[in-house]
Residue, then its C-alpha position, 0 to 999 in steps of 0.5 A: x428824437x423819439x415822439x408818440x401820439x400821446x405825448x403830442x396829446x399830453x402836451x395839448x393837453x398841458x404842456x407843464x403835464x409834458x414837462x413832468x413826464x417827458x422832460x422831468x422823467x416822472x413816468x408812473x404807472x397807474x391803472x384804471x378801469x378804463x384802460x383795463x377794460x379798453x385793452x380787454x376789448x382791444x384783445x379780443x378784437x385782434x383775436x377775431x380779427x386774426x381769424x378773419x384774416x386767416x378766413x377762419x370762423x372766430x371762436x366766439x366761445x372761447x372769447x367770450x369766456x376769456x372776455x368774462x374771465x378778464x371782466x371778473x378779475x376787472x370787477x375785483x379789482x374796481x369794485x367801486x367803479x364797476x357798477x357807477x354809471x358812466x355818461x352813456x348811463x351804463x355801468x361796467x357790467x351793462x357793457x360787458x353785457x353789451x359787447x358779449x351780446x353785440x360788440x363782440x360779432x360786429x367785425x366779422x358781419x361788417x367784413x362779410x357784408x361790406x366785402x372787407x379783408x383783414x390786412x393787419x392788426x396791432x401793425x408797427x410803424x416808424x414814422x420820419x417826421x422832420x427830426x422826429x421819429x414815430x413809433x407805434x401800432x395800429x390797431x386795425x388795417x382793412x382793405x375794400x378793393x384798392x383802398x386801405x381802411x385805418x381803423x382805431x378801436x375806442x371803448x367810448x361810452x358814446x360816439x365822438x363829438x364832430x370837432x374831434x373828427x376835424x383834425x384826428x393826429x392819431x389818424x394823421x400819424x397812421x396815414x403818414x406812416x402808411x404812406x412812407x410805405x407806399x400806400x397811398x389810398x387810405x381813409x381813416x375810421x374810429x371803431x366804437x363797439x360799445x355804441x356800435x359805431x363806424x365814424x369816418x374822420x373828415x375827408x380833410x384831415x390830413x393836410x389840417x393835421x399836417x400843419x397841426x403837427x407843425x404849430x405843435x412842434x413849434x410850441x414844443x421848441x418854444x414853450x415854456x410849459x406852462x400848466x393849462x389847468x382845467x376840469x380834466x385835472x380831476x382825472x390826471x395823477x399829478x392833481x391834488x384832486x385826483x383821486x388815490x393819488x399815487x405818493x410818486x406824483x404828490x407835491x408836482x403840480x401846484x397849479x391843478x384845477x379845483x374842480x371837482x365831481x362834488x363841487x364844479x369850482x373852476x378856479x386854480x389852486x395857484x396861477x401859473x406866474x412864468x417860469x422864474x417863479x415855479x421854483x419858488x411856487x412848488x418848492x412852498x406848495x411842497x413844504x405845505x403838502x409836508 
């Protein structure tokens, strides 16, 4: 059985969310600014990093206009979002101004100055995990002597909360995956280029993971996938309160948050009532939505 680690994160996440697009197979495409500009900076990352592996000086020019490039036809397409301010209170194109200024050199200084070399970049891997099977890529492997360095590129505005260090299933999976291959002296770090950031996950992470992948595989077989309504539907597609909702993901999920940006509401538009009910439940929340 075919398994991800954002699939993993979605059923965390909301499990009736997991149903929707796994189960029920209601996969839609919707771009954001966000993911946009996270694989714009992802692209020009592999690009220095292909020249450092290569132990070629990266062509910062012609990044930087491709970088500027990209970021114009971003800013055409989002022209509302480009300039909000964002929870580091900057705006789209304060953080292009900052990763052509900064972010944009801070793997070829780091490589020179802490000995690094440039293993592998956007490097496959299945994973065998009890019945399960992974496939991915990670973003970035670097080697210092006989440790190997697992790096995730993230494009967060501001640096990761401690709690989120514990127990990374991305680094878990990335370490499996390299230890299935015989590669045994592994450390994980998350790379934040927009806060010029390296933070290392915990030094425990691994066998924590391990068992949080267990309980969720668990709870998979188990669930009854159920919704887990919170403040973050405002941002999922399936959500009424989602804004430019697509017509493919209207009438799916009677059961998302009402809160809002404008009014912080935390109560549910309808309670979750077990499984014998949600037919009914949506089938009355789709003829009202009509």
């Amino acid at each position: 059985m075919s398994e991800s680690y954002s699939k993993l994160v979605t059923f965390e996440q909301c499990p009736y969310k997991y149903k929707l697009i796994y189960l029920d197979n209601h996969y839609i495409k919707n771009d954001t600014i966000a993911t946009d500009f996270g694989t714009l900076v992802h692209r020009i990352e592999e690009g220095i990093g292909k020249s450092l592996k290569e132990n070629k000086k990266p062509d910062y020019p012609f990044l930087i206009d491709e970088f500027k490039e990209k970021m114009f036809d971003i800013e055409k397409k989002y022209p509302n979002e480009f300039y909000l301010l964002d929870k580091s209170n900057r705006t789209y194109a304060d953080k292009r101004d900052y990763y052509i200024n900064i972010g944009i050199y801070r793997l070829e200084k780091r490589v020179k100055e802490n000995n690094l070399k440039v293993v592998a970049l956007e490097k496959e891997f299945y994973l065998k995990f009890g019945e399960y099977t992974f496939h991915g890529f990670i973003d970035r492997i670097l080697k210092k002597d006989d440790q190997y360095i697992i790096e995730d590129i993230k494009t967060y505005p501001k640096k990761i909360e401690p709690n989120e260090l514990k127990v990374p299933l991305q680094h878990v999976i990335y370490t499996l995956a390299l230890n299935s291959i015989g590669i045994k002296n592994v450390v994980c770090n998350y790379d934040l280029p927009l806060c010029d950031l390296i933070q290392p996950v915990d030094k425990n992470y691994l066998v924590k993971g391990i068992n949080k992948l267990c309980d969720l595989f668990d709870e998979i077989k188990l669930s009854d996938f159920h919704p887990n309504p919170t403040p973050l539907c405002y941002w999922c597609l399936f959500s009424k309160t989602y804004n430019n909702q697509p017509k493919e993901a209207k009438g799916l999920c009677p059961y998302y948050s009402l809160w809002t940006k404008q009014n912080k509401n935390f109560n549910v538009n309808q309670k979750w009532l077990g499984l014998k009910n949600h037919q009914k439940i949506l089938k009355e929340f789709q003829n009202n939505e009509h």
